[in-house]
DRENPA-3360 file (N, C-alpha, C; in nm, 2 decimals, always signed):
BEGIN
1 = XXXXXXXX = +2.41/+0.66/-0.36/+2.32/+0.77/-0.41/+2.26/+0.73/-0.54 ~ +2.16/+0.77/-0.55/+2.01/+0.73/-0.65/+2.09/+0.80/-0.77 ~ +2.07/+0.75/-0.93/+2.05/+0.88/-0.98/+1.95/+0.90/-1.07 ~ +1.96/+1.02/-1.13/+1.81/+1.08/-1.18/+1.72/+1.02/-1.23 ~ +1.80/+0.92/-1.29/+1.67/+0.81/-1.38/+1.66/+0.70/-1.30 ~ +1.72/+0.65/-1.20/+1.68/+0.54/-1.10/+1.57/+0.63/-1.05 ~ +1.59/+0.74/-0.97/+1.47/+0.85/-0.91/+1.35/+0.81/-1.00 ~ +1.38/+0.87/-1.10/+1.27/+0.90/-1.21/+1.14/+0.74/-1.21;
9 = XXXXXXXX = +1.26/+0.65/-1.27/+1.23/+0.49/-1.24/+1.11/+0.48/-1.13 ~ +1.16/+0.50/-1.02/+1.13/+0.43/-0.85/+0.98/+0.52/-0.87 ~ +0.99/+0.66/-0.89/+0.91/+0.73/-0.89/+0.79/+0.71/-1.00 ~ +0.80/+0.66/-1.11/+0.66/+0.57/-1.18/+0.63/+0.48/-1.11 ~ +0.74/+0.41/-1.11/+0.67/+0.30/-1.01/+0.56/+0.27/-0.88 ~ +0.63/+0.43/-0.79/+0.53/+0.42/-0.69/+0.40/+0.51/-0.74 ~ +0.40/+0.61/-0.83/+0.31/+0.65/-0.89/+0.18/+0.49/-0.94 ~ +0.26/+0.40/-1.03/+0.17/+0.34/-1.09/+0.10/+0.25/-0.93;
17 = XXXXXXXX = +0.20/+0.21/-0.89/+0.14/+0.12/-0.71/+0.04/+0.20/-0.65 ~ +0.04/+0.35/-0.64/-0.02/+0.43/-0.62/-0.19/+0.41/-0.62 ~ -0.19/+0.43/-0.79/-0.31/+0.39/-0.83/-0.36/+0.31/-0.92 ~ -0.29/+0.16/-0.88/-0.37/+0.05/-0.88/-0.45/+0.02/-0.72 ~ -0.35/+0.06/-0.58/-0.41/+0.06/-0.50/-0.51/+0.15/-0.50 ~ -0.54/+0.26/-0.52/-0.67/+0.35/-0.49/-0.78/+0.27/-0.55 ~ -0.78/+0.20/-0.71/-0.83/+0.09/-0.79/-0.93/+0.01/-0.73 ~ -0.79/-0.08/-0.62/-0.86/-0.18/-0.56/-0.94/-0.11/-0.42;
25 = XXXXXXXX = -0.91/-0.03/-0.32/-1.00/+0.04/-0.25/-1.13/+0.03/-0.26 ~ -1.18/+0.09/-0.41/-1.28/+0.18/-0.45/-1.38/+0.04/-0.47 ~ -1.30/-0.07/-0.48/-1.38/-0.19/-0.54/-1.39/-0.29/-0.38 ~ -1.34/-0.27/-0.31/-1.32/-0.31/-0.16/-1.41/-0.23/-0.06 ~ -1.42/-0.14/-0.08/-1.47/-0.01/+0.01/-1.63/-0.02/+0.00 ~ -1.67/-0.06/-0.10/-1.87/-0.13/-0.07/-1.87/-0.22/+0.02 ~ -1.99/-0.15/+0.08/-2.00/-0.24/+0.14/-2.18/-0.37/+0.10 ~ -2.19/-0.45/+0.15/-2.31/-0.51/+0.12/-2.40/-0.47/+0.15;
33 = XXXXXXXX = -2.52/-0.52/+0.11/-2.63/-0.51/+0.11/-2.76/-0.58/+0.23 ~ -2.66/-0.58/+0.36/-2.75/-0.68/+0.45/-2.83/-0.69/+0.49 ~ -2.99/-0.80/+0.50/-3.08/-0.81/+0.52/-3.17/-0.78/+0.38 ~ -3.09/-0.76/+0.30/-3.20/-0.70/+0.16/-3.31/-0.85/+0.12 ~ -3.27/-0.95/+0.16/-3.36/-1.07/+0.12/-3.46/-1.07/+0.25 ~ -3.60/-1.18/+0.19/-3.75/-1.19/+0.29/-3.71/-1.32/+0.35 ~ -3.58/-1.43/+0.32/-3.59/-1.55/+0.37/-3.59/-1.56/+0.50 ~ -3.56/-1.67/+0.57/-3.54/-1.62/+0.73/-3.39/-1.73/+0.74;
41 = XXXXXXXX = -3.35/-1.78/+0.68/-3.23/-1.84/+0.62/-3.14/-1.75/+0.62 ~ -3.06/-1.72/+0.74/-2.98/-1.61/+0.78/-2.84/-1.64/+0.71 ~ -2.83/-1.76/+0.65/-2.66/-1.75/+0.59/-2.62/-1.72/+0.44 ~ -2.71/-1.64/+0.36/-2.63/-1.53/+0.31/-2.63/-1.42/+0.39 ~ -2.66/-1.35/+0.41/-2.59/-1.30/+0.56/-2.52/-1.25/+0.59 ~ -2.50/-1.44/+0.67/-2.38/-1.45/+0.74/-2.25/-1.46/+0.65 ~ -2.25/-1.50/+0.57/-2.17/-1.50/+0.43/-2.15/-1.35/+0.40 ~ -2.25/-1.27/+0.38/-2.19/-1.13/+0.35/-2.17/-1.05/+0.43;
49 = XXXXXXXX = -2.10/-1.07/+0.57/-2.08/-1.05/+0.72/-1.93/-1.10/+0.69 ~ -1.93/-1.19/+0.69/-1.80/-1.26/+0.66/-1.71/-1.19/+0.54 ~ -1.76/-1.22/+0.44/-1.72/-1.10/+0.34/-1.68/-0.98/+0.40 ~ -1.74/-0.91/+0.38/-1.70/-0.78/+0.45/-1.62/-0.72/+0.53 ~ -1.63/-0.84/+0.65/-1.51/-0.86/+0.78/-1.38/-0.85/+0.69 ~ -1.34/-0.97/+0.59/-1.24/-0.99/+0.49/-1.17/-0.83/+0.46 ~ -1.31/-0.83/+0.43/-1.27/-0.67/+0.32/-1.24/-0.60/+0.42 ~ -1.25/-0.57/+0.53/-1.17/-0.44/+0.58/-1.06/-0.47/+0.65;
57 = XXXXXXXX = -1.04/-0.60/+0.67/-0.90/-0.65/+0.66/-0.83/-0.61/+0.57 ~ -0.85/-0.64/+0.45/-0.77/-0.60/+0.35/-0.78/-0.47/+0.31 ~ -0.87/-0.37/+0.33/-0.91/-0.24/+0.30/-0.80/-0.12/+0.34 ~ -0.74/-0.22/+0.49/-0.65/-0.18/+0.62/-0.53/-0.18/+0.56 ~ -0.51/-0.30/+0.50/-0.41/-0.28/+0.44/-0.35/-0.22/+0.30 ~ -0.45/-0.21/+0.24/-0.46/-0.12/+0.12/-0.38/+0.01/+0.17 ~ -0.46/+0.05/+0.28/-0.49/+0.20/+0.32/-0.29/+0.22/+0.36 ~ -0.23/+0.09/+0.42/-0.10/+0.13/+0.48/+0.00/+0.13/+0.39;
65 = XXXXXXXX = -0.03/-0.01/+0.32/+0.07/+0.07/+0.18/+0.03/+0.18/+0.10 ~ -0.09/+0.22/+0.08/-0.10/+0.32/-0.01/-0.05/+0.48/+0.08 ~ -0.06/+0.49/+0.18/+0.03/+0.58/+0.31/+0.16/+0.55/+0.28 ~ +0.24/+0.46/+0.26/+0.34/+0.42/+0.29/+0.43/+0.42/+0.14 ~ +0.36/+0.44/+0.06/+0.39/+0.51/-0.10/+0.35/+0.67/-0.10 ~ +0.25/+0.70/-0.02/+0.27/+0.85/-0.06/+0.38/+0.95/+0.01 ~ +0.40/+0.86/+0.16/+0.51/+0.95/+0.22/+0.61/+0.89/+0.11 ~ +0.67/+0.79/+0.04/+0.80/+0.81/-0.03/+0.80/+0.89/-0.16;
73 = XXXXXXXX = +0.67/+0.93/-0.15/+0.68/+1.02/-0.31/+0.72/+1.20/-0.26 ~ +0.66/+1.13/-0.09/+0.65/+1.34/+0.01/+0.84/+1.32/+0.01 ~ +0.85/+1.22/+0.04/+1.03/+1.24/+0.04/+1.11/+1.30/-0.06 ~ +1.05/+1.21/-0.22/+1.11/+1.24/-0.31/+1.11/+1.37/-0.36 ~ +1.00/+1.42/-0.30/+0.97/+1.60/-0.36/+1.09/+1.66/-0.24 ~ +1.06/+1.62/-0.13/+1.19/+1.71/-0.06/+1.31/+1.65/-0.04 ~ +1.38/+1.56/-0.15/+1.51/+1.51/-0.17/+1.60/+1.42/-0.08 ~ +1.48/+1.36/-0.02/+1.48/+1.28/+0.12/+1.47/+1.12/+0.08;
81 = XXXXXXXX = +1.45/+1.13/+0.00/+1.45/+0.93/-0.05/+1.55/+0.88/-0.03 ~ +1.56/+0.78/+0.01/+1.64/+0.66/-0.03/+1.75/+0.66/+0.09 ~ +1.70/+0.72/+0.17/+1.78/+0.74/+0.30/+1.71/+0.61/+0.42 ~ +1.76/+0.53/+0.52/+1.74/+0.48/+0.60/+1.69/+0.57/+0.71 ~ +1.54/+0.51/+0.79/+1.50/+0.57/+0.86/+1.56/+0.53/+0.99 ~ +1.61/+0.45/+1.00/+1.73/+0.38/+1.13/+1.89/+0.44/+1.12 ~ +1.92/+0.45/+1.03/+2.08/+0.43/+1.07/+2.14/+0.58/+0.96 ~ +2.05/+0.64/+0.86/+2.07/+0.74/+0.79/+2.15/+0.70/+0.66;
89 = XXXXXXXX = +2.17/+0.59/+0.66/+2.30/+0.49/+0.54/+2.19/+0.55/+0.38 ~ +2.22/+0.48/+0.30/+2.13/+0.50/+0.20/+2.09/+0.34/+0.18 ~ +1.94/+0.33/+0.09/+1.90/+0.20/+0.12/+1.94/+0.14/-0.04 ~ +1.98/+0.04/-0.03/+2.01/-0.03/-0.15/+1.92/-0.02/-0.32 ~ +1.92/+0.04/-0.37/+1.84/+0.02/-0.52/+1.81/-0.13/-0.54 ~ +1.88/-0.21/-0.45/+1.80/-0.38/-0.53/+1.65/-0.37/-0.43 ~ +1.68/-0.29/-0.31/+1.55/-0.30/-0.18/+1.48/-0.18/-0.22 ~ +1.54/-0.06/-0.29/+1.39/+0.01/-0.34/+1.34/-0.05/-0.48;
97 = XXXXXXXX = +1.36/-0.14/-0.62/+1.31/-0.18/-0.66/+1.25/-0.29/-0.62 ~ +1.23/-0.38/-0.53/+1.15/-0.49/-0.48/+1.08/-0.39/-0.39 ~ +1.04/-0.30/-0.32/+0.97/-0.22/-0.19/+1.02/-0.09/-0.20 ~ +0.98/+0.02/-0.32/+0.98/+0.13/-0.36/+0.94/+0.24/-0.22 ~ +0.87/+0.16/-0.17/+0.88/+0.25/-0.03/+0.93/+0.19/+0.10 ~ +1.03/+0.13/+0.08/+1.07/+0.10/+0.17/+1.17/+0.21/+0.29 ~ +1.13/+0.21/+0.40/+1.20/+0.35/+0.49/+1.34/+0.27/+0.55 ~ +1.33/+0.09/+0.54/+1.52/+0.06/+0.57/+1.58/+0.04/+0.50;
105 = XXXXXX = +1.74/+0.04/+0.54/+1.82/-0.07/+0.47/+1.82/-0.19/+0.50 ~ +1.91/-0.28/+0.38/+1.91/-0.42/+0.45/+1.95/-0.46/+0.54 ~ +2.05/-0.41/+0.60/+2.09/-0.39/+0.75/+1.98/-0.39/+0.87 ~ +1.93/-0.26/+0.87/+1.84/-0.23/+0.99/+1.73/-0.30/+0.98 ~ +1.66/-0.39/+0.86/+1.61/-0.47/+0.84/+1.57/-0.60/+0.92 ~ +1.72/-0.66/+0.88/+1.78/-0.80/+0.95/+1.78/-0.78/+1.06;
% end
């Protein structure tokens, strides 16, 4: 069992992870500008085609950890953290400091 200042701890944490990811979104989430040049030299472009592709690869995943931090903060408000979503055990404090939202233990993990 957590206590209040481990809570307190985990919970800046995912606060700050929070929003540095919203941060990086907002800076990922433009998109380009394609076709804005008269050349007929299609590879910037194709270059900011490519780009872009990148970016919402990673956009995707922004979007799942930043989901995946707000449900552990929806836990912490209803006294639900730190519980395994597999087996009900509690999850180790070395596995919520390295993965503050993590939903296993190291068990159900492995």
């Amino acid at each position: 069992m957590l206590t209040e200042k481990e809570l307190q701890d985990l919970k800046e944490q995912l606060e700050k992870e929070a929003g540095e990811l919203e941060a990086q979104l907002k800076t990922v989430s433009k998109a380009p500008d394609f076709g804005s040049d008269t050349e007929t030299d299609f590879s910037e472009e194709a270059d900011e085609a490519e780009e872009f592709s990148n970016d919402l690869g990673l956009q995707e995943a922004l979007k799942t950890r930043l989901q995946d931090i707000e449900a552990a903060l929806d836990k912490m408000a209803r006294n639900e953290y730190g519980k395994c979503e597999k087996c009900g055990m509690d999850i180790e404090l070395e596995v919520l400091k390295i993965n503050p939202e993590s939903k296993l233990c190291k068990m159900c993990k492995a």
